[in-house]
C-alpha positions in Angstrom: -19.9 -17.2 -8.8 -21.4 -17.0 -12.4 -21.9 -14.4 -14.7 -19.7 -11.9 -16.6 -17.5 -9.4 -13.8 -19.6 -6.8 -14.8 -22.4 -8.6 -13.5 -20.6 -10.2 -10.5 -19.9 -6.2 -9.8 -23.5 -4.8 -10.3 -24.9 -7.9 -8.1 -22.4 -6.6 -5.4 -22.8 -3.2 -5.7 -26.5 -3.5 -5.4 -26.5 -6.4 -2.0 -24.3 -4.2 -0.1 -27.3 -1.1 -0.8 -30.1 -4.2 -0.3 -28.1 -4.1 3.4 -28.9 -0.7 4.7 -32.2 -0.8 6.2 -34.9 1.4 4.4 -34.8 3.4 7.9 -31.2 4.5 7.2 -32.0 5.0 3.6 -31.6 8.9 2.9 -34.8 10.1 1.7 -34.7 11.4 -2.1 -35.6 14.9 -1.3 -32.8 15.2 1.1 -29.9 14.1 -0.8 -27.5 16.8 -1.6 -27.7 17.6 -5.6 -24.3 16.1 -7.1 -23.0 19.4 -7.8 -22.9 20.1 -3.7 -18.8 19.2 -3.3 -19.0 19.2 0.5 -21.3 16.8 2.5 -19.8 16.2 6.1 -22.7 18.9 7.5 -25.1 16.7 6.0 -26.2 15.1 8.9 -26.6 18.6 10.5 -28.2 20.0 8.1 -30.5 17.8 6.9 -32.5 17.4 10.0 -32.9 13.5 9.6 -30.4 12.9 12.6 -31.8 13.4 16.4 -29.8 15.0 18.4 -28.8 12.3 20.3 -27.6 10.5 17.0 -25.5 13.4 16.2 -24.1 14.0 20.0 -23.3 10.4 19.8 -21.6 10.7 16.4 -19.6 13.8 16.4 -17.7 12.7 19.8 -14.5 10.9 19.9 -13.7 7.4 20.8 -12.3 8.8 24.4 -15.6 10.6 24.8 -17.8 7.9 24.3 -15.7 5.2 26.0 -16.6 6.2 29.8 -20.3 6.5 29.0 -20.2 3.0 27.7 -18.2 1.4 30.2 -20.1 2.8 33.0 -23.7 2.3 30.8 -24.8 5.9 31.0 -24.4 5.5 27.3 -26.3 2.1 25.8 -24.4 0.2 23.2 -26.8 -0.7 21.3 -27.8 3.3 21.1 -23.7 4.0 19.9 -24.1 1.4 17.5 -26.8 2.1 16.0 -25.7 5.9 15.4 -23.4 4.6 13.8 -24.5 2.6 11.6 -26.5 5.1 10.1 -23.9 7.9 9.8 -22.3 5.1 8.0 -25.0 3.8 5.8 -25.4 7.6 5.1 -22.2 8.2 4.1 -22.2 5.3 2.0 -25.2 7.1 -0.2 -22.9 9.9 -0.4 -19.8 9.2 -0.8 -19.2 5.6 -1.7 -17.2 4.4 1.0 -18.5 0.6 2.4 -17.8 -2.7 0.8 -19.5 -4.7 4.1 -22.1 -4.3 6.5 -23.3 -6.8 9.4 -25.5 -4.2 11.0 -27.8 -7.0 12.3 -25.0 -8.4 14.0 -23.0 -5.7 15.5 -26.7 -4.7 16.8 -26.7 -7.9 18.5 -23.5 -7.7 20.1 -23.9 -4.9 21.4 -26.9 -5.3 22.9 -25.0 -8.6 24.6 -22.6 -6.1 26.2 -25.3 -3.5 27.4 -26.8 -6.9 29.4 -23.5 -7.5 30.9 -23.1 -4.6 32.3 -26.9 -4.3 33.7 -26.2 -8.0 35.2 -23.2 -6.2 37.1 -20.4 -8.1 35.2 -18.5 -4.7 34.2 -17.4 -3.8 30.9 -15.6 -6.6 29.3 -12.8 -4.7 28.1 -11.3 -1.3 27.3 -13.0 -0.5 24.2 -16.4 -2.2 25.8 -19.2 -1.6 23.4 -17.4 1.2 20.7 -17.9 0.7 17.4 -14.7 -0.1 15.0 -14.6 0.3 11.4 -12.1 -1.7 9.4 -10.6 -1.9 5.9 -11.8 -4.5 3.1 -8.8 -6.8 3.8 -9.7 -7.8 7.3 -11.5 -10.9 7.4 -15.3 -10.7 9.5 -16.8 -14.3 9.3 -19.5 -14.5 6.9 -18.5 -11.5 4.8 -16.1 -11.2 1.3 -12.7 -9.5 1.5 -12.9 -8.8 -2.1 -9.8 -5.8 -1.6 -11.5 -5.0 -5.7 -11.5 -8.1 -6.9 -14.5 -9.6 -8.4 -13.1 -12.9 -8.4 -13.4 -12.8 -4.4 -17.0 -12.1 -4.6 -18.8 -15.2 -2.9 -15.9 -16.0 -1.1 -16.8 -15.0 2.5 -14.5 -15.5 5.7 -14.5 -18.7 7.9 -13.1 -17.0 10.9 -12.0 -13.7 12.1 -8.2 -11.7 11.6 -6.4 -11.9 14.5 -6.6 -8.1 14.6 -10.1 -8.9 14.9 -10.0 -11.2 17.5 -8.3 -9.0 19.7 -10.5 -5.9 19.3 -13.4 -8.2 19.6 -11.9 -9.6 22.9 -11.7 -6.2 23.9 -15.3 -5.1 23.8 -15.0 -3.5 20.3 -18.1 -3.7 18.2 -17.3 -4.5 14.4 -20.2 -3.2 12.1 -18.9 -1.8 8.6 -15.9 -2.6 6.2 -14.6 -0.4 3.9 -13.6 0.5 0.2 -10.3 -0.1 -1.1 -8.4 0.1 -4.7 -8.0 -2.8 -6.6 -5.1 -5.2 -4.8 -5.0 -2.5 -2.3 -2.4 -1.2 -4.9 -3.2 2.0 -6.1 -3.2 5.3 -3.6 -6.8 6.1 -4.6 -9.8 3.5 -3.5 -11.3 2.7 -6.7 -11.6 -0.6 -8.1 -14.2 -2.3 -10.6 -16.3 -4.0 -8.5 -17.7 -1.0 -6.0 -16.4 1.6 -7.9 -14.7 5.0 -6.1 -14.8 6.2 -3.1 -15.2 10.2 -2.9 -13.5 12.8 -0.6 -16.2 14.0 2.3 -14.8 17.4 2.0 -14.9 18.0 -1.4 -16.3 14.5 -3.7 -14.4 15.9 -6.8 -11.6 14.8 -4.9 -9.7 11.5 -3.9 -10.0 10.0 -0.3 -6.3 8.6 -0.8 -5.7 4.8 -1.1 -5.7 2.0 0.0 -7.1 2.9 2.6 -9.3 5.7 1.3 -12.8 4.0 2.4 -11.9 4.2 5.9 -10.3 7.8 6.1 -13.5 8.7 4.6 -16.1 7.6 6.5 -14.3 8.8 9.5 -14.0 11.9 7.9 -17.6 12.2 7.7 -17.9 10.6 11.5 -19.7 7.6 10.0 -17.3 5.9 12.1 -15.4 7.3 16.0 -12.4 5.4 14.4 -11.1 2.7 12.1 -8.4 0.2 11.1 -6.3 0.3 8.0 -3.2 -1.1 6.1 -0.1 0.2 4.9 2.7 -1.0 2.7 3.5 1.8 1.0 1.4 4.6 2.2 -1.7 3.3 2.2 -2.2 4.6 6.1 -0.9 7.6 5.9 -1.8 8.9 2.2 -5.3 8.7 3.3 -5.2 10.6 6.2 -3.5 13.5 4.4 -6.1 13.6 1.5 -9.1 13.7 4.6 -7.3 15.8 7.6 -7.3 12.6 10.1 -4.3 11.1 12.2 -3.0 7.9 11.4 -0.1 5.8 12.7 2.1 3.8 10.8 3.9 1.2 13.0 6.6 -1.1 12.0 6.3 -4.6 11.5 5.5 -6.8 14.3 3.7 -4.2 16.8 0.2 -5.1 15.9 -1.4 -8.6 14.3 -1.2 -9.0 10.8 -2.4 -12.6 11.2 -4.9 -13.6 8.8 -5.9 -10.9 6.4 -6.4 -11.2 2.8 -3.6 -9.5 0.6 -3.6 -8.0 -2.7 -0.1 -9.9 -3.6 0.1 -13.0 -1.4 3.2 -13.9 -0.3 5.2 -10.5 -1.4 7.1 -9.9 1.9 10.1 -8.0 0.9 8.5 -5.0 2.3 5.4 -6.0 4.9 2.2 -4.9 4.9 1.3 -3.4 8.1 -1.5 -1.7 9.9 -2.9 0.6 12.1 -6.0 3.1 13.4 -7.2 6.1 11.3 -8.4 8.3 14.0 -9.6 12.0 14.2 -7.2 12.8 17.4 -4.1 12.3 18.9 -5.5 11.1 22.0 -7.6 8.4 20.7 -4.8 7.0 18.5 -2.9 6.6 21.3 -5.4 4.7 23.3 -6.0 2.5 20.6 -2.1 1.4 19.9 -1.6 0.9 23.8 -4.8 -1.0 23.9 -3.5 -3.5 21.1 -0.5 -4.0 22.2 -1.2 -4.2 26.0 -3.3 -7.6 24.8 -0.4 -8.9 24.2 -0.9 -10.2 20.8 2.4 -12.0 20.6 0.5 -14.8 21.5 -1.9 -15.2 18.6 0.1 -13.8 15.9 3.7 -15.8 15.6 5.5 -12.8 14.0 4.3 -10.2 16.6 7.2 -9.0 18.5 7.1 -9.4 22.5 7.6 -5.0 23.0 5.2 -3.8 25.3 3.7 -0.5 25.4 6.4 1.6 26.8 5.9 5.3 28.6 9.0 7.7 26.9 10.9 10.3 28.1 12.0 12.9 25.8 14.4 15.2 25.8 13.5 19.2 26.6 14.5 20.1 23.3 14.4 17.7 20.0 16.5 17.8 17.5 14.6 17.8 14.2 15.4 16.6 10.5 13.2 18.4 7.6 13.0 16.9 4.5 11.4 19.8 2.1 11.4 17.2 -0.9 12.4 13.8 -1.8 14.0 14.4 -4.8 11.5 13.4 -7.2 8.7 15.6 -6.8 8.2 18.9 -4.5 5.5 19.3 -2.7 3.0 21.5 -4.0 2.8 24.6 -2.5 0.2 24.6 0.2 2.4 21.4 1.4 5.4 23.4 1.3 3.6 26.2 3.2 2.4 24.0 6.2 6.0 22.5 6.4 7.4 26.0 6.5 5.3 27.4 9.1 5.7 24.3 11.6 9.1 24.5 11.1 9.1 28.5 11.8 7.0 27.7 15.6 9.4 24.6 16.0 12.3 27.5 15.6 10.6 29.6 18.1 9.8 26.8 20.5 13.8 26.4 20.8 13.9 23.0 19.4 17.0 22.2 16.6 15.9 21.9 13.1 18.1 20.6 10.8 18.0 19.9 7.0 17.2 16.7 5.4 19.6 15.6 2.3 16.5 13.7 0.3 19.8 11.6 -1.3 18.9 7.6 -2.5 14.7 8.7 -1.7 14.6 7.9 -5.3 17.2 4.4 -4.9 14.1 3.7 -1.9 11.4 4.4 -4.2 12.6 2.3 -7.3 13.8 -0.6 -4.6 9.7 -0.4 -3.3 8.4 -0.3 -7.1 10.4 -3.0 -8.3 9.6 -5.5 -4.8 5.7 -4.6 -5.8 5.7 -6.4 -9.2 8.9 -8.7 -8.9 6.4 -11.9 -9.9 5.7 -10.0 -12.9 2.4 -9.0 -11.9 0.9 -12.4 -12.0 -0.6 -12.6 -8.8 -3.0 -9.8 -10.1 -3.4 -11.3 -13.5 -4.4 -14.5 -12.2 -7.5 -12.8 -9.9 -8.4 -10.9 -12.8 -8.4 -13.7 -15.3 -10.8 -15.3 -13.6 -13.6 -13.6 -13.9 -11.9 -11.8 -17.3 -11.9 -8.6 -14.9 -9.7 -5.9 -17.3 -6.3 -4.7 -15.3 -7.3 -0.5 -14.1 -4.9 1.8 -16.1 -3.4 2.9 -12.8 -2.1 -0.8 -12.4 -0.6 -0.3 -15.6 3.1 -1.8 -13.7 1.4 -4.7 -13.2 1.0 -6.0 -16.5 4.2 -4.6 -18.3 6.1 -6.7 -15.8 8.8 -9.3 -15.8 9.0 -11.6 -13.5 12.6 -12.1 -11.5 14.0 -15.4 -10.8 14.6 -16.8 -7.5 19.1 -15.2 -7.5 17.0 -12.2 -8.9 14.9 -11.5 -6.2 17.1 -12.5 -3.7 19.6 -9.6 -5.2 16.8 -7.4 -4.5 16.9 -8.1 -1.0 20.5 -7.8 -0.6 19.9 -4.1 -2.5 17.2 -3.6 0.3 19.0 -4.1 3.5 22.1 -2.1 2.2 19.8 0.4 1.3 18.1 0.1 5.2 22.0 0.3 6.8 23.0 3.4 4.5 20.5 5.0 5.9 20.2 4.2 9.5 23.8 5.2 9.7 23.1 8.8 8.3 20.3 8.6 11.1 22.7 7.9 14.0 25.1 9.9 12.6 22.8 13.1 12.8 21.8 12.5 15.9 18.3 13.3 15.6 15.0 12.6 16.7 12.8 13.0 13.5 12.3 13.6 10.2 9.4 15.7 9.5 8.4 15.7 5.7 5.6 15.9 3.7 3.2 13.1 3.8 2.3 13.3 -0.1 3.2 16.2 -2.1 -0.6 17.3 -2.2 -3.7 18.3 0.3 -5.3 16.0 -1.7 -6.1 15.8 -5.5 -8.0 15.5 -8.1 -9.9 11.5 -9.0 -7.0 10.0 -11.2 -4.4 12.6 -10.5 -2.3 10.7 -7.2 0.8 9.9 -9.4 3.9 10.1 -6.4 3.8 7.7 -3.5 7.3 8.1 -2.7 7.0 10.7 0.7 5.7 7.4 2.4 7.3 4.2 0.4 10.4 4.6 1.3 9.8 4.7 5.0 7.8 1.1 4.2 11.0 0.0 2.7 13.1 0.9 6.0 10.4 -0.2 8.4 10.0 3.1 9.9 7.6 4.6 12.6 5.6 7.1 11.5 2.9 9.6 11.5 0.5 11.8 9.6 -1.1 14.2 11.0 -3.1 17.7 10.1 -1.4 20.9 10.8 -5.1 22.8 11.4 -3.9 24.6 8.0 -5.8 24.7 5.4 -5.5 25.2 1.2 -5.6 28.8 0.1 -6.6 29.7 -3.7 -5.1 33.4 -2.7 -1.8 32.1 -1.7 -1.1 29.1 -2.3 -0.2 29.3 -6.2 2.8 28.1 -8.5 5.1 31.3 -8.3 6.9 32.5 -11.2 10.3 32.1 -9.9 9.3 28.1 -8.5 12.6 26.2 -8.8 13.0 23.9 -11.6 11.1 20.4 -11.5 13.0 18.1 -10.2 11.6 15.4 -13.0 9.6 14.5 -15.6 7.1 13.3 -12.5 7.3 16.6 -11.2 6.9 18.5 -14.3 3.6 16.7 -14.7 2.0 17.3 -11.0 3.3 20.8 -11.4 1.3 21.3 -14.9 -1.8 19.5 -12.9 -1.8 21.5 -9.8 -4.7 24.0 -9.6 -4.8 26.0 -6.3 -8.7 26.4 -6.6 -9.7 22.8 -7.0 -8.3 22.1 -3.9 -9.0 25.7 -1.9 -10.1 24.4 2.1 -8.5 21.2 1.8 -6.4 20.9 5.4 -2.7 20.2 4.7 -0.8 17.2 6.7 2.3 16.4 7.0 4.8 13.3 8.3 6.5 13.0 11.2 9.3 9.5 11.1 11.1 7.9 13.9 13.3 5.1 13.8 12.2 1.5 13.7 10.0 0.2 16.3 9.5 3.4 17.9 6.2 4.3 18.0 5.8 5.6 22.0 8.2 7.9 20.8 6.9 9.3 17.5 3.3 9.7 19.2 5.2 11.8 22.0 7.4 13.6 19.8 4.1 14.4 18.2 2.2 16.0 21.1 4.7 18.0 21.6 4.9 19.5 17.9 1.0 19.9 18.3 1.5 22.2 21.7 3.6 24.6 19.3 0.8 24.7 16.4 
């Protein structure tokens, strides 16, 4: 790798546009002028899909599965939808950092002659596309995760995530944007730039795992993989309107990806699917965890998938703030009015004391830089890469000393038993909260990560989801007699929040169960969904 960064980044920037075939480049006279703030009816309005491209494209991953598995639907036909709704979205929206369109062509046209030599699908997700964040290694390809100094630096061999999905019939084809490190809850970083919201391209996708939520949004992809370690999952899937699950650590393989901060592991990076239903997210997590991945991943735990039982009614903690910062108020609306049909529905709803949110969310800032921010100096040095003002943590750092850090983890798991007792003490099922205090938000304007953090630090199961609500200018405005900010934090996002800029955004929200729990926050789930 030679050159200045800026170069490195212009040289990347413009290979991963070489890599779209000039057949899914979008002719000039169709684009959508800048100004347009919505593009996810491009492909229906523009007339350069077919029909069967857009059939294809707008079903969901349980739609198209059958048709694969039985061969009434080609592969190689899925796929290549696909990658074109992806390599479109790209143009508009700025959401790839890979493509190995050749190759997923390739294997996918290896599992359509399987299945016409009468060998039967290969696995459950035979011949369905997968999108996947930057960070997961695809042989031959960078994980930059933002970097420029990982530019030229392509995987030897597959995740184990990978691996498994592969084994599974899954076709890999596009990977997506991320922020720099994977550390900043908006994807923008200075090698590929930012990635824009579908719905509305004056606003963020969330981060880090905004390129994914955004392609899905705009059906580039049936569904995707991301990370979380502090909300990178579920952040994303507010700001967009998609479902995401955030497991805890050891339900799914985290062998083998590239981090942003190697080796930090006071609060573990995990991930999971970005998926536009329910149903489909479900069918992915069982399908991962039914391959038993224990095997190729040594910190996977043996749980198999398990069927729940729940109880007639459940009894239901609500968390209006954390705190720090209240919601804003189409947020606040959303969680009103799903508490209201929860009410109705006869289920018990209890409040939430948001006490020691703010002990969690300094306990998660402090693990984040505790080597001083050196492990994102040291990438940026070498390529002389300058640190992005939202990473400004990261160089005002000091490092901790080895009795330091450990400290830190003592502060932790006091911090994990506090609250686990105030759980069990409750007796309830959930928390349902706020996923981020916004719908989404204005490019630069994400400042409060702490909704989703603290459930990182306690290892939590948990959820976002969309309410089918969406922002309204009319109603959903600062009201004279709002209570006092609860910060200085909060005082700023209050002065920043403009009903209009955000008007049709849906609102999500954040449903929590306990560690390791997952079955049961997808059922609990369902169930809320029946009442909305």
């Amino acid at each position: 790798m030679a050159g200045t960064w800026e170069t490195v980044a212009a040289k990347k920037r413009q290979d991963l546009l070489n890599s779209i075939p000039e057949e899914w480049r979008i002719p000039s006279h169709l684009l959508p002028p800048d100004s347009q703030d919505d593009v996810t009816d491009f492909p229906e309005s523009s007339g350069w899909f077919t029909q069967e491209e857009l059939d294809i494209t707008n079903s969901t991953a349980l739609e198209l599965l059958p048709r694969l598995a039985s061969g009434d639907l080609k592969s190689e036909t899925a796929t290549r939808a696909f990658c074109k709704r992806a390599a479109a979205a790209h143009q508009l929206i700025n959401c790839l950092s890979e493509t190995c369109f050749d190759r997923a062509i390739e294997t996918a046209r290896a599992l359509d002659e399987r299945l016409a030599q009468g060998s039967g699908p290969v696995g459950p997700l035979h011949g369905l596309p997968i999108s996947l964040k930057d960070n997961f290694k695809l042989r031959g390809l960078d994980s930059t995760v933002g970097f420029t100094s990982h530019v030229g630096d392509p995987a030897r061999e597959e995740s184990e995530l990978v691996n498994v999905l592969l084994r599974a019939g899954a076709v890999a084809y596009v990977k997506t944007n991320v922020p720099t490190a994977m550390m900043i809850a908006e994807s923008v970083n200075n090698t590929f730039g930012r990635t824009v919201n579908p719905l509305n391209r004056k606003l963020t996708s969330g981060g880090s795992s905004g390129g994914e939520s955004a392609l899905i949004k705009f059906k580039g992809s049936p569904w995707g993989v991301g990370t979380d370690i502090g909300g990178s999952l579920r952040i994303p899937a507010a700001c967009t309107g998609i479902f995401t699950l955030r497991p805890s650590a050891g339900r799914f393989p985290t062998l083998g990806c590239r981090s942003g901060l190697p080796g930090q592991e006071a609060v573990q990076s995990v991930n999971g699917p970005m998926t536009r239903t329910l149903d489909d997210l479900e069918y992915y997590s069982k399908t991962v965890v039914d391959s038993e991945p224990w095997h190729g991943d040594p910190r996977c735990l043996p749980i198999p998938w398990r069927s729940v039982a729940l109880p007639p009614t459940l009894k239901i903690a609500v968390m209006w703030h954390d705190g720090i910062v209240l919601p804003t108020p189409p947020v606040t609306r959303a969680l009103r009015q799903t508490v209201e049909k929860l009410k109705a529905a006869g289920h018990e709803i209890i409040d939430w004391s948001p006490e020691e949110h703010d002990k969690g969310t300094e306990l998660l800032g402090r693990m984040f830089v505790a080597d001083g921010g050196k492990s994102v100096q040291r990438e940026l040095e070498r390529t002389g890469e300058p640190l992005r003002p939202e990473m400004a943590a990261y160089g005002e750092a000091r490092e901790l000393g080895g009795f330091e850090y450990w400290q830190l983890h003592l502060e932790r798991s006091d911090f994990q038993k506090r609250y686990l007792d105030r759980w069990k003490k409750s007796g309830i099922d959930a928390i349902l909260c706020p996923a981020t205090p916004f719908a989404s938000v204005e490019h630069g304007k994400f400042r409060h990560v702490g909704y989703t953090g603290v459930y990182n630090v306690l290892d939590y199961s948990a959820l976002a989801f969309p309410t089918g609500l969406e922002v309204d200018q009319a109603i959903d405005v600062l009201q004279d007699d709002a209570p006092e900010p609860l910060s200085d934090l909060d005082k700023v996002i209050r002065g920043e929040y403009k009903a209009e800029a955000v008007h049709g955004m849906p609102i999500s929200l954040q449903l929590v169960a306990q560690r390791l729990e997952e079955e049961k926050c997808i059922e609990m789930l369902k169930v809320i969904l029946k009442t909305l």
